[in-house]
N, C-alpha and C positions, 0 to 999 in steps of 0.2 A: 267400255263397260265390261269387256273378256274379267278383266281380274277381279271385277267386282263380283260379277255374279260366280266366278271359278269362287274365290276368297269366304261370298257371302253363302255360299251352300254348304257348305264344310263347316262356316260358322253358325248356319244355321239347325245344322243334324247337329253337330255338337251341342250346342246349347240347348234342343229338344234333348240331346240325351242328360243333359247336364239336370233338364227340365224335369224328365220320367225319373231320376232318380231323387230326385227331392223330394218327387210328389206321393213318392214312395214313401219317403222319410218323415215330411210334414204333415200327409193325411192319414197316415195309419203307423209305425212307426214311434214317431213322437207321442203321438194321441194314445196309444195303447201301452208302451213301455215306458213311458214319465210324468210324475203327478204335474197339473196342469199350471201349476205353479211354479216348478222349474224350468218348464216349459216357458211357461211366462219370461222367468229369469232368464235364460238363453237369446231369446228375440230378444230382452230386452238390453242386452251387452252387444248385441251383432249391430243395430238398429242402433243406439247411442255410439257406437263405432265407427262407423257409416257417417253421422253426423259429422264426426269429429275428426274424418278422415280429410278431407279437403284442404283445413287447417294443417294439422301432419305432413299433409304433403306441401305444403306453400306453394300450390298449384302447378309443383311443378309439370306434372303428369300431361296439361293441357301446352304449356309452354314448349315441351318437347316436339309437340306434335305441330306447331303454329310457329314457328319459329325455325326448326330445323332443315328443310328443305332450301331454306333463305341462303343457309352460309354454303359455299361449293368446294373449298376448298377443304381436304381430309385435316388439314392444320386448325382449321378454324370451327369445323365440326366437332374436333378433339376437345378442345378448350371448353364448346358449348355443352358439350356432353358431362365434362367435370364438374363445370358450376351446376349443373342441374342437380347431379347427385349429394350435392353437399348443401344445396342451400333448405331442405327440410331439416337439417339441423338446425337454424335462425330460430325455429320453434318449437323442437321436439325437445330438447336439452331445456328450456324456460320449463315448457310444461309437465315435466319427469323431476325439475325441481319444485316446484311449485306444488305439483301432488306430493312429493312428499315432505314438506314445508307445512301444508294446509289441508292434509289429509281429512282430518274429522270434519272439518270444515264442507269441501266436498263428499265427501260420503255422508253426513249429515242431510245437506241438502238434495241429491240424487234419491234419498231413500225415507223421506218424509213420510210417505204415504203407506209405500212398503219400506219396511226393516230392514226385511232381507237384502234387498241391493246392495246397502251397503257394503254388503262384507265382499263385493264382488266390483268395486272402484276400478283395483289394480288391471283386470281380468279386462272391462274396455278399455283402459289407457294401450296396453300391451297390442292389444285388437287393432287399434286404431293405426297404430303406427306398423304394424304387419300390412292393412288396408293398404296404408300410405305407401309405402316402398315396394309393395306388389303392384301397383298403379304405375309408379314411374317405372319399374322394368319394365309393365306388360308395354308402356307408352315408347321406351328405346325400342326395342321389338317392332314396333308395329310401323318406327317410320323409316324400318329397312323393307318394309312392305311385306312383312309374315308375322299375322294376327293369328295363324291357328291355332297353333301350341298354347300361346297365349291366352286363347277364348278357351283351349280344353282345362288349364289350370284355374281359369275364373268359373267356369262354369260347371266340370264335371267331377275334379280330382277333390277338394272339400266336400262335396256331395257326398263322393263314393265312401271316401273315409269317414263320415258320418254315420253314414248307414251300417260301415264296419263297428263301428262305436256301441251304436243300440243295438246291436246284434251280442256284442260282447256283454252291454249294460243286463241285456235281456236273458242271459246266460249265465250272470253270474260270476262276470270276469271283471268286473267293474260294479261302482257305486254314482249315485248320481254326483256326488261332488268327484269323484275322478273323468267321468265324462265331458262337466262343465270343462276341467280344465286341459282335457285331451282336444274338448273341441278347439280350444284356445290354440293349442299348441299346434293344431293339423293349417291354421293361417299363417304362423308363425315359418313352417316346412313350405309350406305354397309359396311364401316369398323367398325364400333360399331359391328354392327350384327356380322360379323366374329370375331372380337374378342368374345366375347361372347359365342359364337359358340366354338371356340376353347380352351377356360378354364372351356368347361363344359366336353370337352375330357379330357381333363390334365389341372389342376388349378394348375397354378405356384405358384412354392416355392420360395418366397422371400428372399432369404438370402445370405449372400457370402461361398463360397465353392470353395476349389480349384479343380482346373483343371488341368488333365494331358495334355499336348500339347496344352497348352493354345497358347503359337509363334505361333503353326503350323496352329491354327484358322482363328490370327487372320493375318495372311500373307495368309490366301486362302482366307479370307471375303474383304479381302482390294482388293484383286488380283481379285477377281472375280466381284466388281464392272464394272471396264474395261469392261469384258466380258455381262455382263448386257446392260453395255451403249452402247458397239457396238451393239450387239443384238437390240436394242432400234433405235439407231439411222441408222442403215440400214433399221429397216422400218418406222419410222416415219417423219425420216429430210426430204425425200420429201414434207411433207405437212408445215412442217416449210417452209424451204427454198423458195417452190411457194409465199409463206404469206411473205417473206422476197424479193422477184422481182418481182412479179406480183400483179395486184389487188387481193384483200383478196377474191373476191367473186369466182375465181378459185381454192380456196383450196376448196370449197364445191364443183365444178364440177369433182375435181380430187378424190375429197373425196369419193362421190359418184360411180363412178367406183371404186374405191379400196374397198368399200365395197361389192359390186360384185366376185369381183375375189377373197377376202379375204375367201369367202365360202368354198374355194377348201381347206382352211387351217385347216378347222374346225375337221378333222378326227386325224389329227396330236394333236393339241392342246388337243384334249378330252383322246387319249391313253395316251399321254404324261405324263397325272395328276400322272397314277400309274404306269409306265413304269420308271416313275425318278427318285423314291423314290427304286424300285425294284433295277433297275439297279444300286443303289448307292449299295446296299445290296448285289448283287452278286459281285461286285470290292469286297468290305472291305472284303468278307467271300473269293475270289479268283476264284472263280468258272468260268471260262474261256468258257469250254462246253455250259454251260446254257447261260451264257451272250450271243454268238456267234450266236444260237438258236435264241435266243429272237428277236435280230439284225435283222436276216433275214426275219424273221417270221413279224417282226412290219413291217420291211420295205414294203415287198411284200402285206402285208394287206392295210398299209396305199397307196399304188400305187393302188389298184383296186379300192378302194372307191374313194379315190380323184380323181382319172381318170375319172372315173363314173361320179362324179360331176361335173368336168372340161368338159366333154361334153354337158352333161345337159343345163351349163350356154350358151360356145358358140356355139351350136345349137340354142339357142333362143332368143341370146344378140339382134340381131334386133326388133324381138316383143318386146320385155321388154321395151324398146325405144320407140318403138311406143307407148308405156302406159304412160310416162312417160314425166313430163313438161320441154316444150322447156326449151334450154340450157344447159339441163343435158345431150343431149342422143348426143354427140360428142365421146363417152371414146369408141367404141370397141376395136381402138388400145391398149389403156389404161387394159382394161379386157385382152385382148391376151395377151400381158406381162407380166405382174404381173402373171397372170394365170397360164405360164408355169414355173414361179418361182417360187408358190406355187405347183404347180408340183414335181417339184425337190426335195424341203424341205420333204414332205412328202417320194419321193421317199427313201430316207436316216433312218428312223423310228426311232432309238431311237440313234441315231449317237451322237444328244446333251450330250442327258444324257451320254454316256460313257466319253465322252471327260472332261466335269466340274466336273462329279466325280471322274475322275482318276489323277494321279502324275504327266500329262503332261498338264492342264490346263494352265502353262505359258507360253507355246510355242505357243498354239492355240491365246491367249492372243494378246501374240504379232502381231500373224497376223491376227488377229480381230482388232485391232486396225489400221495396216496398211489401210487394207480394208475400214474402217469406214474412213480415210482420205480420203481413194480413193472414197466414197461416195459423201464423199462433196466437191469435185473437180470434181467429174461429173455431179453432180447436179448444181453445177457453171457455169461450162463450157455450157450444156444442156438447160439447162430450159430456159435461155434469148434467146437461139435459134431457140429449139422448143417448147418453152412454156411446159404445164402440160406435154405431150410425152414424152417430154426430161425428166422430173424428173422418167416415168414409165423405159426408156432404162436406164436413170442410173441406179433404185433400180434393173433391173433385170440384167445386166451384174455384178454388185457386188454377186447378190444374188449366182448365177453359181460358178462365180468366189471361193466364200466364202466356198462353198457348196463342189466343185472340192476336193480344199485342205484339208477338214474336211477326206473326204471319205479314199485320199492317206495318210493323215494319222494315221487314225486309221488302215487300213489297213497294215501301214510299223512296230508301234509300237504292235500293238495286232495279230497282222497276220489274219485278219478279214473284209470279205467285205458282203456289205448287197447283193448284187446281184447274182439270180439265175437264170438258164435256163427262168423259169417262169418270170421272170422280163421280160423278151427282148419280150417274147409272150406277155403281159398283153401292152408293149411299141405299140407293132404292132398293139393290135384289138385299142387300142386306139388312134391310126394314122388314119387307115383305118375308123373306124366309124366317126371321125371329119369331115373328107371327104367327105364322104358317108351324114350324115345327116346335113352338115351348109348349104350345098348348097339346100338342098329339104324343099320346103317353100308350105303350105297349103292357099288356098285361101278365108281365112274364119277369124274369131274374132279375134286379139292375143290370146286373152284368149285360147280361143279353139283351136289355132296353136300350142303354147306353150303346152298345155294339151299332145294334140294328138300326137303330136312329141316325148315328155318327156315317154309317154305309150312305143313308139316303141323301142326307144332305151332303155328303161329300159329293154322291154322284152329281145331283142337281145342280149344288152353287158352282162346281167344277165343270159341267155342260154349258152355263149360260156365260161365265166367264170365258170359256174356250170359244163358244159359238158367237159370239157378240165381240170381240178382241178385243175383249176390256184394256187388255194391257200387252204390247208386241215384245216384250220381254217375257213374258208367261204364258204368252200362245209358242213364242222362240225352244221354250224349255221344254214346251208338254211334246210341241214336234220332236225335238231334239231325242226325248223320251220316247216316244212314239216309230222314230224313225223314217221322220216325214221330209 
């Protein structure tokens, strides 16, 4: 576990810094220097990009990771590593013809509800396939076992230059349509940089070379596309879908809360970086013992942290509000959903990883893709009824749902569950302290509500965690801290 937790702390300050700059940009920022309708328009090019990125990349990103460790010889790594980079062409080249073949056609249909979109088609095609090839670099990267760089480009460097942007927009150095497309352009830079980045670890060998189970590849890279888009579109199609029945200027208010509760997700995504590539490595070598280890160990880790955060937010979601410019501060229900849906996910620790790396990927497949229909029959059904709400109860009754069936089955084929004693205590202090501190409100600045509150419960949930060893890798750290 040395490099995971070395790998996951560095991944995990980085992505809180990646985090504070956002929240910089999406809570105040955004909200204050752009009409709430470009706003809108923005999420809703990033979020339709996202969608459409898994396809872009023809999975490769995940095949690099589940696959590579396999072949041992630098010859046969060479070869894998070529085909990987070229086969997101298969669909990047159709669908660059095709938009512009069938343009009115798509922009038409994207911008039904809002107009405006349309004029902004090219802007996610562009996005998408930036997504796409910043994904397979960060994934070459990462199965030389060096996520960092990697997690500061995904998480910190498009933030920062963001924030340069509306600073510029806010100044007078810029318009909102130079913005739109400078944001475009700083994903564009971010995949340059990773590639580069990643041919300074490993500089591919251009050449053709055969490949042993070459079917086997490319029936999991094809197959795990699916798996990408459902992943994708259980969390993004809410913000399409709003932008598809409602005014555009509600995917920024919806947006804005899912950024909020998106925070609780941040512990999972940061282990995740070296927990994927590992886990892919204990399947191929069989090691059963250690994977099972891992499973629980992440899971029970990522549940204390997230927990922790997940209080944090809704203990304060009022303040926060109170800081924050009319029209945004409708979401707590928005934040409690979502929130204990990232809950969940975390709860599960490296559940992913086992499932896309191992021989039963197309069953899970299959009901990932049920699921993702049932998404967007709920999000149908929901949103015209209760507006954004409805899109937060859909994504979080899928997310459960999805979540459910992962756990029963990994548990039926590996004989393996992440939950321990300690799970159910770590469930409990984090009931009870919700409780306990949403209701106790200070009657003083937010600022200094927020503050003061954030102090107590840190000290408490971090006493009873430390005093009770919920978890022996987070008592390991505090001593380590401590100097014990």
């Amino acid at each position: 576990m040395g490099i995971v937790v070395n790998q996951s702390i560095k991944n995990t300050v980085i992505t809180y810094v990646g985090f504070g700059i956002g929240a910089i940009n999406v809570l105040f920022l955004f909200t204050k220097f752009i009409d709430p309708v470009y706003f809108g328009v923005i999420t809703f090019i990033l979020s339709t990009a996202n969608i459409m990125m898994p396809l872009m990349a023809f999975g490769v990103h995940n095949t690099i990771v589940k696959f590579y460790s396999s072949f041992k010889t630098r010859q046969s790594q060479n070869g894998f590593l070529t085909l990987m980079l070229l086969l997101p062409f298969i669909v990047i080249i159709p669908a660059i013809g095709i938009s512009f073949i069938a343009f009115d056609i798509v922009s038409d249909w994207i911008s039904k509800e809002n107009p405006i979109v349309g004029d902004y088609t090219w802007y996610i095609i562009i996005t998408a396939i930036a997504f796409a090839y910043f994904e397979v670099f960060y994934a070459w990267s990462k199965v030389q076992l060096q996520s960092v760089f990697g997690n500061f480009m995904k998480e910190v460097f498009h933030r920062g230059c963001t924030t340069v942007l509306l600073l510029l927009l806010y100044f007078g150095y810029l318009d909102t349509q130079e913005l739109i497309q400078a944001i475009v352009a700083v994903y564009v830079v971010r995949m340059i940089i990773m590639k580069l980045y990643a041919y300074s670890l490993r500089f591919p060998s251009i050449k053709h070379i055969q490949l042993k189970g070459i079917s086997r590849i490319l029936k999991y890279t094809s197959l795990i596309i699916i798996a990408g888009s459902v992943a994708n579109i259980i969390l993004e199609i809410d913000k399409f879908m709003i932008g598809k029945y409602v005014a555009i200027e509600n995917v920024a208010f919806y947006g804005v809360a899912i950024y909020i509760a998106a925070v609780i997700g941040v512990p999972l995504r940061s282990m995740h970086q070296i927990t994927y590539p590992l886990t892919a490595k204990l399947l191929n070598d069989g090691n059963k013992v250690e994977l099972k280890r891992l499973y629980q160990k992440s899971a029970l880790s990522l549940l204390i942290i997230s927990g922790f955060i997940f209080l944090i937010i809704i203990s304060n979601i009022n303040q926060l509000y109170v800081l924050m410019a009319d029209g945004y501060t409708n979401g707590l229900l928005i934040v409690l959903v979502i929130g204990l849906a990232k809950l969940s996910d975390n709860a599960l620790g490296n559940n992913n990883a086992i499932l896309f790396n191992s021989d039963y990927y197309r069953v899970v497949l299959f009901l990932g893709v049920l699921l993702a229909i049932s998404t967007v029959l709920l999000n149908t059904l929901f949103i015209p009824k209760f507006g954004i709400n409805g899109a937060a109860y859909a994504s979080c009754i899928t997310i459960f749902l999805y979540n459910t069936i992962k756990v029963i089955f990994v548990y039926l084929k590996f004989n393996m569950q992440p939950f321990t004693k300690n799970t159910y205590k770590t469930l409990a202090l984090i009931t009870v302290c919700g409780f306990c501190f949403y209701f106790w409100e200070f009657p003083f600045h937010p600022v200094i509500n927020i503050a003061l509150k954030s102090l107590l419960l840190s000290v408490f949930y971090g006493f009873v965690v430390y005093r009770f060893n919920l978890s022996i890798d987070i008592t390991n750290l505090i001593n380590k801290l401590l100097k014990r």
